[in-house]
MDTraj code that builds the backbone (N, CA, C; nanometers):
import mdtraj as md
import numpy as np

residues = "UNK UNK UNK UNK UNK UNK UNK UNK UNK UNK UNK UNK UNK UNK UNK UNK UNK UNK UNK UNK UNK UNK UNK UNK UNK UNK UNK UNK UNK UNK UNK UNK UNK UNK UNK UNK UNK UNK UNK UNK UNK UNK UNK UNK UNK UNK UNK UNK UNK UNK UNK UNK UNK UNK UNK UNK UNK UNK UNK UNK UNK UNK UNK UNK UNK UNK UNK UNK UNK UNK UNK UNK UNK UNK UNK UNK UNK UNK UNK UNK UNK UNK UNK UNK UNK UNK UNK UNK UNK UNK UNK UNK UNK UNK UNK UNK UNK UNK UNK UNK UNK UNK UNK UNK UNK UNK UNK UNK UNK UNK UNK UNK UNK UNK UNK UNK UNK UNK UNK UNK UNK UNK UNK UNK UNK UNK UNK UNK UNK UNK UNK UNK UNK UNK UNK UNK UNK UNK UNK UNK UNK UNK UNK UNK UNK UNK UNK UNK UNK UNK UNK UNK UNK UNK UNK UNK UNK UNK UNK UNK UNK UNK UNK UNK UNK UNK UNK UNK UNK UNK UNK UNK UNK UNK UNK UNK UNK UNK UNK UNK UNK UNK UNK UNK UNK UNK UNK UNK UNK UNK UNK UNK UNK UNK UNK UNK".split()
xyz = np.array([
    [0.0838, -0.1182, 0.0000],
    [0.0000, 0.0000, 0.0000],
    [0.0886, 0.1249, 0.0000],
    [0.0362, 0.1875, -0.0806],
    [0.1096, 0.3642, -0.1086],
    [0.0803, 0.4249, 0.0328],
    [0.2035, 0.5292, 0.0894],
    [0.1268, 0.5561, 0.1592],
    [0.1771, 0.7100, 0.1710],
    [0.1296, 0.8040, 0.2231],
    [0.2000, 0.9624, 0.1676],
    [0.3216, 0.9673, 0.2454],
    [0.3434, 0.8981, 0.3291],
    [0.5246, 0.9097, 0.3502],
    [0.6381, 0.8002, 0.2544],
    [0.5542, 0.7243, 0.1860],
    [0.6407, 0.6531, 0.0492],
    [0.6019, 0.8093, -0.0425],
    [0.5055, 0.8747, -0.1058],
    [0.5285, 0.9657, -0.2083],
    [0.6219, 1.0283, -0.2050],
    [0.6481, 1.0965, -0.0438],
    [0.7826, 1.1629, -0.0318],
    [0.8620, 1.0942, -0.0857],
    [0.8724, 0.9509, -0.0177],
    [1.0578, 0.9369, -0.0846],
    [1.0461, 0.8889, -0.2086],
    [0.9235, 0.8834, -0.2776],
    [0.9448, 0.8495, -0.4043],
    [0.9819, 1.0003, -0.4539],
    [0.8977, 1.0924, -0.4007],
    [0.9708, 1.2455, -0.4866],
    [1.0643, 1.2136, -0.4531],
    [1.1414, 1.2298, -0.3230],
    [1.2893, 1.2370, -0.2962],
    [1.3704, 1.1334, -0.4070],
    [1.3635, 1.0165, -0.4390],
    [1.4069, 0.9120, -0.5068],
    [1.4260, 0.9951, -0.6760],
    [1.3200, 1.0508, -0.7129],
    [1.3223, 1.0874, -0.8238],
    [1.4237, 1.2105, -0.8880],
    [1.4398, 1.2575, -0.8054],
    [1.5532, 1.3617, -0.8105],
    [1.7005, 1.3109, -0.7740],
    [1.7839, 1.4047, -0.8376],
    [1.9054, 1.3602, -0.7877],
    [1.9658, 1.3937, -0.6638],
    [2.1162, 1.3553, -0.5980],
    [2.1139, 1.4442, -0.4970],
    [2.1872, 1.5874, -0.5289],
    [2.2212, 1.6452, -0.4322],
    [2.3413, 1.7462, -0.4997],
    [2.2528, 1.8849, -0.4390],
    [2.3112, 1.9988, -0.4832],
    [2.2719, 2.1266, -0.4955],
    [2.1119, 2.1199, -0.5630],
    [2.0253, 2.1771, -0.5150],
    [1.8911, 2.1909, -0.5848],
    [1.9013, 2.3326, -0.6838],
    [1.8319, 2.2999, -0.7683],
    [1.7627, 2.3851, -0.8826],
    [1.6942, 2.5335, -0.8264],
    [1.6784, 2.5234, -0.7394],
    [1.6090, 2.6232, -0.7134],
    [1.6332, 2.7903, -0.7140],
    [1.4942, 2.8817, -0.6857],
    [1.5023, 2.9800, -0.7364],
    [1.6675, 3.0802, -0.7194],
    [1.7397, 3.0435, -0.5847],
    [1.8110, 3.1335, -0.5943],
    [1.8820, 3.0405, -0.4864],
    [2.0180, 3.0625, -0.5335],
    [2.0901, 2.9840, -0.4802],
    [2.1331, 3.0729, -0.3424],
    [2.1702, 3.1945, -0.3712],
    [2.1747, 3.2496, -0.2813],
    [2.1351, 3.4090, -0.2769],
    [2.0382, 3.4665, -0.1274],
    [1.9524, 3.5394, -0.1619],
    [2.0058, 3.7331, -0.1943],
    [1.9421, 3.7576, -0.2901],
    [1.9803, 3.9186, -0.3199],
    [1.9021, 3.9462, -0.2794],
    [1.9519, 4.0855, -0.2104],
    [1.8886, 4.2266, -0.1438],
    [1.7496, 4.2500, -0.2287],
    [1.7409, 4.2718, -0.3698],
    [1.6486, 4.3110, -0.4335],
    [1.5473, 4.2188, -0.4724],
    [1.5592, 4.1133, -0.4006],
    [1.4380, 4.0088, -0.4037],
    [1.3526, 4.0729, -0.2920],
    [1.2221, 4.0624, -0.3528],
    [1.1142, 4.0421, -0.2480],
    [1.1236, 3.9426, -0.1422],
    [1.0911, 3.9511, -0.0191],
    [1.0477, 3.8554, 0.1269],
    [0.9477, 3.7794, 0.0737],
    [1.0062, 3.6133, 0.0615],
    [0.8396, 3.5916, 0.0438],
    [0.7234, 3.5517, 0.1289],
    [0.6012, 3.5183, 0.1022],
    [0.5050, 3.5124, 0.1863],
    [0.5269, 3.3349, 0.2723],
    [0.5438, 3.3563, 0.3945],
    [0.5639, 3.2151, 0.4469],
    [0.4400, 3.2058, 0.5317],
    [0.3963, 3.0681, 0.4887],
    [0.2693, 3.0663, 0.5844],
    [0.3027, 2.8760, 0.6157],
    [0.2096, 2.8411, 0.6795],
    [0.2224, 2.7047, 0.7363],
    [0.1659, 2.5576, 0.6680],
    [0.2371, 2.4343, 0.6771],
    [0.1134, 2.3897, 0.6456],
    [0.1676, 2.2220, 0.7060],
    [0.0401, 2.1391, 0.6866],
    [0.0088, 2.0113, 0.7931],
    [0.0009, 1.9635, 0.6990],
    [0.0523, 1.8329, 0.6659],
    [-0.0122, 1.7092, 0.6062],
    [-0.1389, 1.6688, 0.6687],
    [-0.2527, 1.6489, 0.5905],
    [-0.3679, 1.5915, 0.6119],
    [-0.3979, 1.4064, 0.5756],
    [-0.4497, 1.3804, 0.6688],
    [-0.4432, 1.2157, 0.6938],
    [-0.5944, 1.1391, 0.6564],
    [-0.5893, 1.0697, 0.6362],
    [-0.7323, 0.9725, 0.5811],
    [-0.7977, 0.9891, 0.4832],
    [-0.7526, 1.0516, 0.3433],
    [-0.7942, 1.0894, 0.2320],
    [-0.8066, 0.9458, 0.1662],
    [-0.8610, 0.9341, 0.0874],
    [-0.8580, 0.8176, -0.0130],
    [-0.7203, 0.8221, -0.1284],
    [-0.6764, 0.9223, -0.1593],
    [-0.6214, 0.9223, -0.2467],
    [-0.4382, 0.8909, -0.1818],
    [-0.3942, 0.7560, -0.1975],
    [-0.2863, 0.7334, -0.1598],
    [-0.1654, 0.7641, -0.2603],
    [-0.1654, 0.8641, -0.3856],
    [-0.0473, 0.8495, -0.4474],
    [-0.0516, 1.0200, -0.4904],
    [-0.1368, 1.0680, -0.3332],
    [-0.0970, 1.2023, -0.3709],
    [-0.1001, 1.2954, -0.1916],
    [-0.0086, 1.3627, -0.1923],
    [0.0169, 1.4326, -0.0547],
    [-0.0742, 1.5801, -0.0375],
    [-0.1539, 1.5689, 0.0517],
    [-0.2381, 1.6352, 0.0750],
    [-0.1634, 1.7459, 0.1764],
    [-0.1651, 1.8795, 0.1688],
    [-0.1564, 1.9514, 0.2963],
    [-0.2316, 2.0699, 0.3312],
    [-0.2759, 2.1123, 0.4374],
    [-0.3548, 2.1878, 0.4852],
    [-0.2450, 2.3262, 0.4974],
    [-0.2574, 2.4612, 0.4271],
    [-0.2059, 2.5337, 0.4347],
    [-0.2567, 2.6793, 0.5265],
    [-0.2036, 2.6945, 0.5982],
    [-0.2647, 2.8304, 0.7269],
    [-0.1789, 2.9299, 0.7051],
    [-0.2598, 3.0782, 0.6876],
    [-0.2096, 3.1889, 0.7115],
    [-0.2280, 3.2682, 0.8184],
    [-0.2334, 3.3602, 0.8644],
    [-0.2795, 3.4502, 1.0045],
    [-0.3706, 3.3488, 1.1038],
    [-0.4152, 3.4432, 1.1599],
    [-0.4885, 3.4035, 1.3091],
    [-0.6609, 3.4335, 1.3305],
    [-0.7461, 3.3974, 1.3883],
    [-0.8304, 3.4327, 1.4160],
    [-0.9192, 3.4533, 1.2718],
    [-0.9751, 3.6056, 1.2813],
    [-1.0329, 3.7006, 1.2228],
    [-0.9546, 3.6993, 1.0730],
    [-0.8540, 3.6893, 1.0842],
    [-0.7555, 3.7441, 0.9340],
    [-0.6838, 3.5602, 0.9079],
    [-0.7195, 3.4810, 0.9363],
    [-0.7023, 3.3255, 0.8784],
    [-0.7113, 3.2540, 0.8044],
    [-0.6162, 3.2341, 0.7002],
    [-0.6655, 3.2298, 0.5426],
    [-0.6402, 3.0904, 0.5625],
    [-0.7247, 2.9897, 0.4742],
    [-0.6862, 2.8470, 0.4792],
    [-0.7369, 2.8116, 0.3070],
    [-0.6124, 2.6764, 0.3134],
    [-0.6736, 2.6354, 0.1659],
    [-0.5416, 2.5006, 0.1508],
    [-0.6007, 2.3963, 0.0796],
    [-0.5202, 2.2919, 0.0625],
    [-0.4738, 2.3039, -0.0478],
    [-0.3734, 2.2468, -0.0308],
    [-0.2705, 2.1783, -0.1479],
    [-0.2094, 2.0532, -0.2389],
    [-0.2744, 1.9965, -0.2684],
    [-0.2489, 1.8363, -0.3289],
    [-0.1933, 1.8398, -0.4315],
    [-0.1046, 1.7650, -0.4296],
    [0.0178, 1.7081, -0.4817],
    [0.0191, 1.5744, -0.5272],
    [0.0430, 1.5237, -0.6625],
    [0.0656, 1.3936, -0.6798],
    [0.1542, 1.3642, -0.7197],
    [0.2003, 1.2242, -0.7151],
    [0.3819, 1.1742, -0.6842],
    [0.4256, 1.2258, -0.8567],
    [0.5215, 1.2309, -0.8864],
    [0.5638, 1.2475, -1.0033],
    [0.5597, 1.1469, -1.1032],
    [0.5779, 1.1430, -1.1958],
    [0.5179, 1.0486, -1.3146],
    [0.6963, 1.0259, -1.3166],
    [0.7417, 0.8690, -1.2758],
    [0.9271, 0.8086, -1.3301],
    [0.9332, 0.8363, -1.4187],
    [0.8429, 0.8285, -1.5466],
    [0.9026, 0.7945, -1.6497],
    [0.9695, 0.9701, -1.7367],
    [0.8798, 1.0686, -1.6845],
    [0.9059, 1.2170, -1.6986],
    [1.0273, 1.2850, -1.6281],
    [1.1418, 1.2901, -1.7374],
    [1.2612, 1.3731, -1.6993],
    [1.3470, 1.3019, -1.6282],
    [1.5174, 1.3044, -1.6826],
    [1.6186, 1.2536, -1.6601],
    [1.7126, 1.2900, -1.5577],
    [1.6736, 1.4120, -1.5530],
    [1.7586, 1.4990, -1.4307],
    [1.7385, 1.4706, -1.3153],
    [1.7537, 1.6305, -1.2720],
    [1.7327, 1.6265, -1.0911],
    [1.5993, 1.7241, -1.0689],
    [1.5383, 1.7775, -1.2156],
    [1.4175, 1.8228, -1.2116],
    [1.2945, 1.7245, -1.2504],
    [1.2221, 1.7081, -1.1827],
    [1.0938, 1.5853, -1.2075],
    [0.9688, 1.7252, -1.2107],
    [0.8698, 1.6405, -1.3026],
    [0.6988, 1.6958, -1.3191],
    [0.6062, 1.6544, -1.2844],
    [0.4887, 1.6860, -1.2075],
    [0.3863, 1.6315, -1.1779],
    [0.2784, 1.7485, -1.1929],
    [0.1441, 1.7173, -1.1324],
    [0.0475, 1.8056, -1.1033],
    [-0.0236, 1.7991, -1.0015],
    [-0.1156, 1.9023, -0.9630],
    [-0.1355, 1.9025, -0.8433],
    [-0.2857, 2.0145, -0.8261],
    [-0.3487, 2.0798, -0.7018],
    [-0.4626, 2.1332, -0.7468],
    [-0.4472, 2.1782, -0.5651],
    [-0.4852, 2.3104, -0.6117],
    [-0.5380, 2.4101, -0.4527],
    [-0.7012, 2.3756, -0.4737],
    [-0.7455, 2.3612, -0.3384],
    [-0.8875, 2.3209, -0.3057],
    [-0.9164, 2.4445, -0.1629],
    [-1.0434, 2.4737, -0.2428],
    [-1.1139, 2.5949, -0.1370],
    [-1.1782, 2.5238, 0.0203],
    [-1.1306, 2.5839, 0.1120],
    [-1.1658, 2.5595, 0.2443],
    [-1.2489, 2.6674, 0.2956],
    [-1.4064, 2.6551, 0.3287],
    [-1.4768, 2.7640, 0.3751],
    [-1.4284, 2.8062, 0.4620],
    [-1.4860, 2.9456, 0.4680],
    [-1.4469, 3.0117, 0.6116],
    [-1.3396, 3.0670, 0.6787],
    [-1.2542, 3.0728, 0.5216],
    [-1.1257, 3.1226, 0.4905],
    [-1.1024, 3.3073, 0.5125],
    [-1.0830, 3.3853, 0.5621],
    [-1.0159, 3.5103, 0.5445],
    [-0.9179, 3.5598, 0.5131],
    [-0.9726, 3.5570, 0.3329],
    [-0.7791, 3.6121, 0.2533],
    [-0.7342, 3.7416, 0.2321],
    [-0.7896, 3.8617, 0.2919],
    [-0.8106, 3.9655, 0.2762],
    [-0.6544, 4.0310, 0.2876],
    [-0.5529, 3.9697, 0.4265],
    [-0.4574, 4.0238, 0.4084],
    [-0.3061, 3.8909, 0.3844],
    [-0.3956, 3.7655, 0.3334],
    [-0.2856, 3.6867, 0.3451],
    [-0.2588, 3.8007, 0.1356],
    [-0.3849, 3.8256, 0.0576],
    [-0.3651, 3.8547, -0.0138],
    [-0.2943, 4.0096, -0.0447],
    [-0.2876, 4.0814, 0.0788],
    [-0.2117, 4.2050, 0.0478],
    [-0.0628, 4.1673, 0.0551],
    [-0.0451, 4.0515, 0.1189],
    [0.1036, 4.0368, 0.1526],
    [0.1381, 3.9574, 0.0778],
    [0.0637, 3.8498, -0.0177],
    [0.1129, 3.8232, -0.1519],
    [0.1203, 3.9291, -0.2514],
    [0.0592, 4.0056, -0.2608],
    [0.1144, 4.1163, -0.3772],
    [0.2056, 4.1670, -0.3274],
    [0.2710, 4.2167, -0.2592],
    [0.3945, 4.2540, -0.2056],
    [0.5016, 4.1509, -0.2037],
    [0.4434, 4.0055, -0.2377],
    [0.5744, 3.9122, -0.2421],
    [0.6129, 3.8559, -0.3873],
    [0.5159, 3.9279, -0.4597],
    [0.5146, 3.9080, -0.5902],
    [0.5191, 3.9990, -0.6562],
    [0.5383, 4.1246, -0.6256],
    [0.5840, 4.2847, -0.6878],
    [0.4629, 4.2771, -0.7695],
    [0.3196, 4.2459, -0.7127],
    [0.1990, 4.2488, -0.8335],
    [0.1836, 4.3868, -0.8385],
    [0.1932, 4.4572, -0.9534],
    [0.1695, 4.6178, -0.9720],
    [0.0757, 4.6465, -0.9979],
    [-0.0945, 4.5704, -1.0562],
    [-0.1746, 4.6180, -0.9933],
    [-0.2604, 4.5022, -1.0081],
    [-0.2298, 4.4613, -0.8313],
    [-0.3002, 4.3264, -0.8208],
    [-0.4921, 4.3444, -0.8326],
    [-0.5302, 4.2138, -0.8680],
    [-0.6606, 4.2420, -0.8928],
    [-0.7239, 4.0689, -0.9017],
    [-0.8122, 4.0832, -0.7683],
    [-0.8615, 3.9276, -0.7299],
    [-0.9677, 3.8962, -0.8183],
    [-0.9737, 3.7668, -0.8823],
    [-1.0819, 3.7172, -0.9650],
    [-1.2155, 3.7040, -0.9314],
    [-1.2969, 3.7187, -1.0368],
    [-1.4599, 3.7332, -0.9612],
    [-1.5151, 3.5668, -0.9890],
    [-1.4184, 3.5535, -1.0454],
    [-1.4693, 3.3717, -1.0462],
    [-1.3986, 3.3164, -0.9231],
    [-1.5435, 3.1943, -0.8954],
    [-1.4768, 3.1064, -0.7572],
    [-1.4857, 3.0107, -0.7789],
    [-1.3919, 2.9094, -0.7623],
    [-1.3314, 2.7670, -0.7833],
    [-1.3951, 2.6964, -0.6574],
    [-1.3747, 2.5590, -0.6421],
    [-1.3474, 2.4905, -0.5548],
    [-1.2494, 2.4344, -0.5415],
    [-1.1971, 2.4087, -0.7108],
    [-1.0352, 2.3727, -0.7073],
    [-1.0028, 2.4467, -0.8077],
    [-0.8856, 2.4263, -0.8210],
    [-0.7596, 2.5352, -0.9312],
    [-0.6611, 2.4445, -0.9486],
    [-0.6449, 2.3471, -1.0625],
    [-0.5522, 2.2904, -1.1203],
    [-0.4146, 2.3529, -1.1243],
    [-0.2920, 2.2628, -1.1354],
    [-0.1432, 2.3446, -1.1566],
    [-0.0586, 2.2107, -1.2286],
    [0.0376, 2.2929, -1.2658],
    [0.1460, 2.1893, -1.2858],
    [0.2541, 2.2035, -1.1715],
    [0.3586, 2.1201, -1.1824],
    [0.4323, 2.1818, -1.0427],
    [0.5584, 2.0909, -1.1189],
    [0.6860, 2.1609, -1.0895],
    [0.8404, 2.1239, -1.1118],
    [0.9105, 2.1417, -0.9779],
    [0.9594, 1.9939, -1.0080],
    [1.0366, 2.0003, -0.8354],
    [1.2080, 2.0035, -0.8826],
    [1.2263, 2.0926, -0.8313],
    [1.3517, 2.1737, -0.8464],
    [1.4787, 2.0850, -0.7914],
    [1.4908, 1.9929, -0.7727],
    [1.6106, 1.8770, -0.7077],
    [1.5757, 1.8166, -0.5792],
    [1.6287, 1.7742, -0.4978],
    [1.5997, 1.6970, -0.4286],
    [1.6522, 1.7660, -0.3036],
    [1.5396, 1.7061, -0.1734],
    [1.5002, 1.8024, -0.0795],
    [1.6391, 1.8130, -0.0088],
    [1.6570, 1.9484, 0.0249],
    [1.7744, 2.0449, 0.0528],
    [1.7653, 2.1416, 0.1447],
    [1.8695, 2.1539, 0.2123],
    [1.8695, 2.3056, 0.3021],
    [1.8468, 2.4389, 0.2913],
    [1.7807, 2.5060, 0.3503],
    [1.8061, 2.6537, 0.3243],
    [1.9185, 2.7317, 0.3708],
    [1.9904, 2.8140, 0.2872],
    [2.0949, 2.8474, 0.3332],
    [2.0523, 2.9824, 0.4500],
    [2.1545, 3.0527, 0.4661],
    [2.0954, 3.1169, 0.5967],
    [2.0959, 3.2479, 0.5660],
    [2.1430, 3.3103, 0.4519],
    [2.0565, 3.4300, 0.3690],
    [1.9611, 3.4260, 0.3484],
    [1.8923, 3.3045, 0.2929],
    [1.7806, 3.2556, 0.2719],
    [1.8542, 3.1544, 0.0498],
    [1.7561, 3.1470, 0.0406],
    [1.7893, 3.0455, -0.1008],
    [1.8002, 2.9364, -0.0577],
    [1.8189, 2.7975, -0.1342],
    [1.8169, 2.7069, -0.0979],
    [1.9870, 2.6413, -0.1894],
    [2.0181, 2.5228, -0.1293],
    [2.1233, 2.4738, -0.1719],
    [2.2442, 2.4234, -0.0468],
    [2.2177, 2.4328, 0.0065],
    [2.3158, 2.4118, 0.1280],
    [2.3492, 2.2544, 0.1500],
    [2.2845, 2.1653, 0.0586],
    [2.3371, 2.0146, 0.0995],
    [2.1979, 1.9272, 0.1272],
    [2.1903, 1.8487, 0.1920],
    [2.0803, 1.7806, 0.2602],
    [2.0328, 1.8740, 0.3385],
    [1.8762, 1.8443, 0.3121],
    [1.7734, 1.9037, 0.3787],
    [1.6470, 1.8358, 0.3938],
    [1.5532, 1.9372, 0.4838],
    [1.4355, 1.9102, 0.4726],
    [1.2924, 2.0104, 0.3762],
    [1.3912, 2.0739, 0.2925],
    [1.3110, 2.1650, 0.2448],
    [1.2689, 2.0982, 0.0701],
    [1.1946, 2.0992, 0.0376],
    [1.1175, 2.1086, -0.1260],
    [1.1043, 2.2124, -0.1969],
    [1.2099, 2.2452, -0.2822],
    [1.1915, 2.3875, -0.3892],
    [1.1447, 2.3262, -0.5095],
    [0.9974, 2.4271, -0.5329],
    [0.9462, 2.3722, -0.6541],
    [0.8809, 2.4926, -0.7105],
    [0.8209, 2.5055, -0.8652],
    [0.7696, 2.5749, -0.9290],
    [0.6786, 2.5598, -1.0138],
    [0.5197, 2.6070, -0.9208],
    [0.4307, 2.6267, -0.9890],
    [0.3987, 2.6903, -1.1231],
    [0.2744, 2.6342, -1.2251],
    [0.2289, 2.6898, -1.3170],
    [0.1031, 2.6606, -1.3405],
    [0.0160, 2.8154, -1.3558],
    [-0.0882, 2.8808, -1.3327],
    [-0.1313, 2.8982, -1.4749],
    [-0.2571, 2.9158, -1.4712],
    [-0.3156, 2.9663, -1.5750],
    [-0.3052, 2.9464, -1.7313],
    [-0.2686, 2.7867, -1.6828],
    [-0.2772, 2.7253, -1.8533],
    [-0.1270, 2.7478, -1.8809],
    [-0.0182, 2.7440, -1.7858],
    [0.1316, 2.7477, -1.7963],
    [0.1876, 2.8955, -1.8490],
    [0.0522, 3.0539, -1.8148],
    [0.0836, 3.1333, -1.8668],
    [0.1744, 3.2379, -1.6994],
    [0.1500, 3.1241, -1.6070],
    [0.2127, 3.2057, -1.4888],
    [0.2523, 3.1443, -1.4240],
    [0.3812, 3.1403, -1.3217],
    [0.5039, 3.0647, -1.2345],
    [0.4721, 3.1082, -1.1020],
    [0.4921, 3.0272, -1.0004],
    [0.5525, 3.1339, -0.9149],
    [0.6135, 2.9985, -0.8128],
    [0.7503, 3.0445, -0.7359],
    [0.7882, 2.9457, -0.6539],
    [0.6991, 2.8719, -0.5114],
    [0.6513, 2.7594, -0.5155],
    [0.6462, 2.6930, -0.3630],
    [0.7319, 2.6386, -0.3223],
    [0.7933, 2.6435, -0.2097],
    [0.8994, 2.5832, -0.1563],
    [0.8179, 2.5111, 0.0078],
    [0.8236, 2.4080, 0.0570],
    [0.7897, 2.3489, 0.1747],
    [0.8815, 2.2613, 0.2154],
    [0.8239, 2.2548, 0.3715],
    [0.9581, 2.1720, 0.4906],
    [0.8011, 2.0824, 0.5545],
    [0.8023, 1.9557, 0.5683],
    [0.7278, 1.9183, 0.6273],
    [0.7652, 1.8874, 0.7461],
    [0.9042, 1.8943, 0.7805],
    [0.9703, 1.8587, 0.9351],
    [0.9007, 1.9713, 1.0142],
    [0.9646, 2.0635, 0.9776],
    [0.9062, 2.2130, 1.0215],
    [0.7652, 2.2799, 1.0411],
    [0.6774, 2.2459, 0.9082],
    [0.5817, 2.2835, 0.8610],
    [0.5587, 2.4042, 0.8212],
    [0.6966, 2.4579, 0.7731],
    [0.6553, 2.5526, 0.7305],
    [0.6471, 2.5529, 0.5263],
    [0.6080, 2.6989, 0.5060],
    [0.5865, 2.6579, 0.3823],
    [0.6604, 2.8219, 0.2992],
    [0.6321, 2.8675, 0.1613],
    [0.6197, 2.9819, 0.1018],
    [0.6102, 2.9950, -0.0339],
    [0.5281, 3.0908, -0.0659],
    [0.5403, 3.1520, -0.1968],
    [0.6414, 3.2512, -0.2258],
    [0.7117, 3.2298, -0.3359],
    [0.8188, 3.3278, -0.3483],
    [0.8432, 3.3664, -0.4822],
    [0.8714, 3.4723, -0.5375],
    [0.8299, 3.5430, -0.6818],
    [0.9309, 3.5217, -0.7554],
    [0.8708, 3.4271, -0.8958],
    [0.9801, 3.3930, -1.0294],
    [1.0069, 3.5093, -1.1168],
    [0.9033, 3.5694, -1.1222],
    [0.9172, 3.7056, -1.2326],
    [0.8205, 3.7810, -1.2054],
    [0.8445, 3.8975, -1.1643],
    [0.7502, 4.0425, -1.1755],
    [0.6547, 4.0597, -1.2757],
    [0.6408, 3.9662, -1.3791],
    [0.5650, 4.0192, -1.4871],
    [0.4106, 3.8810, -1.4707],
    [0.4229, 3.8175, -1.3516],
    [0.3461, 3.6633, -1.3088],
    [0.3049, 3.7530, -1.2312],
    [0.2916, 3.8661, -1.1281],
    [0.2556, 3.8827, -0.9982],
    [0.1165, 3.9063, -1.0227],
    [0.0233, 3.9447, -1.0743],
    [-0.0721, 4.0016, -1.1252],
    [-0.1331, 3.8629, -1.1470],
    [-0.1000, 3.7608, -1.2383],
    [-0.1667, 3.6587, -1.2711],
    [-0.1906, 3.5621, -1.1430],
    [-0.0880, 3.5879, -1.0950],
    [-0.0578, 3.4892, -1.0008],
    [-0.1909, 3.5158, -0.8859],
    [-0.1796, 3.6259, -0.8457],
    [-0.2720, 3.6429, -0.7197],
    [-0.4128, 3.6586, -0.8048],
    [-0.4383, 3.6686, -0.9169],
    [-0.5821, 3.6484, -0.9344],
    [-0.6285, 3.5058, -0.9892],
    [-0.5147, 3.4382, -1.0114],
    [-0.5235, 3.2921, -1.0568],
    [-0.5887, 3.1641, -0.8715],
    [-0.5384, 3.2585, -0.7890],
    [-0.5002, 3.1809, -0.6652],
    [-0.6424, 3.2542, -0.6029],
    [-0.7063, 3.3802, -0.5866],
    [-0.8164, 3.4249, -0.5313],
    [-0.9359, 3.3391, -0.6262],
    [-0.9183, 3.2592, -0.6842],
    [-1.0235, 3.1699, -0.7277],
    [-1.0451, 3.1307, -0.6506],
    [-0.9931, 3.0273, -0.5902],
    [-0.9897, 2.8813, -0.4972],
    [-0.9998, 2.9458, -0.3759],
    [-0.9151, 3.0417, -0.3500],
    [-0.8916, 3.1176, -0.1900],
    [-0.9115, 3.2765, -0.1831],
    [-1.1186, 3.1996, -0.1455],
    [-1.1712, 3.3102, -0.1106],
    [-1.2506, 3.3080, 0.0259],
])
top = md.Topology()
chain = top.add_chain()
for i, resn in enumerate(residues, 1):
    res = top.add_residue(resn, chain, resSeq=i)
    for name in ("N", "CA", "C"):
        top.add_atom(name, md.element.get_by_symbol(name[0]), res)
traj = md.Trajectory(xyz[None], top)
């Protein structure tokens, strides 16, 4: 039986080891902070060949929630230390995104962000996992050797928008972090579908 701590090491398996791919090996001043929020693996789903996690922003009143599913990567796709799969954000009622979304446009330099009037229950993606799970260095970027972190890169909107997820499930923590200034705009109205 599959079980979501085999998907991990099958992601992990699928990649090589070494330095990861990821967005920035090491971090510049003129990068945006990105948005770090939390998230839990969720348990008793039916679906065993895909990792479910429950993602939390703020507190109380201002508490944005919304899942994240992930399915294992397809072996036979890509030779490297970059593997492909797909995956889908799912709407959680009772969500308040009001300022997890001001602080994504600010982590995505969106210049003039603008939330969608359509509402999802889910929002399809593709997702590229950037090498195999690795440290964060302590500028921030990733690459430092063995880790517990996952640098990967989403695509939105029919593959017309990127933007980095990176997650630690030791930790639980998680983040969005900005591929290109010219996605920020798509990005946060691609994502206020699902998380409203």
């Amino acid at each position: 039986m599959i079980t979501r701590r085999s998907i991990l090491i099958m992601l992990a398996g699928t990649m090589l080891s070494g330095r990861s791919r990821a967005q920035a090996l090491v971090a510049d001043d003129d990068t945006p902070v990105p948005l770090a929020f939390k998230v839990a693996p969720l348990t008793g789903g039916s679906d065993t060949e895909a990792l479910a996690l429950m993602a939390t922003y703020g507190e109380r009143d201002s508490e944005t929630k919304f899942v994240i599913e992930i399915q294992a990567p397809d072996e036979k796709e890509g030779s490297g230390p970059i593997s492909f799969s797909r995956g889908a954000f799912r709407h959680v009622p009772g969500s308040r995104p009001t300022r997890f979304f001001e602080q994504l446009a600010k982590a995505l330099t969106a210049n003039a962000p603008s939330l969608s009037n359509a509402k999802l229950e889910t929002l399809q993606f593709g997702i590229a996992f950037l090498g195999a799970a690795t440290a964060r260095l302590p500028g921030g970027g990733f690459g430092g050797g063995k880790g517990d972190w996952y640098a990967t890169k989403l695509f939105l909107a029919q593959d017309e928008a990127e933007v980095f997820f990176n997650f630690n499930l030791v930790s639980g923590e998680a983040e969005f972090s900005i591929k290109d200034e010219d996605y920020g705009n798509t990005v946060l109205s691609e994502l206020s579908k699902v998380i409203w």
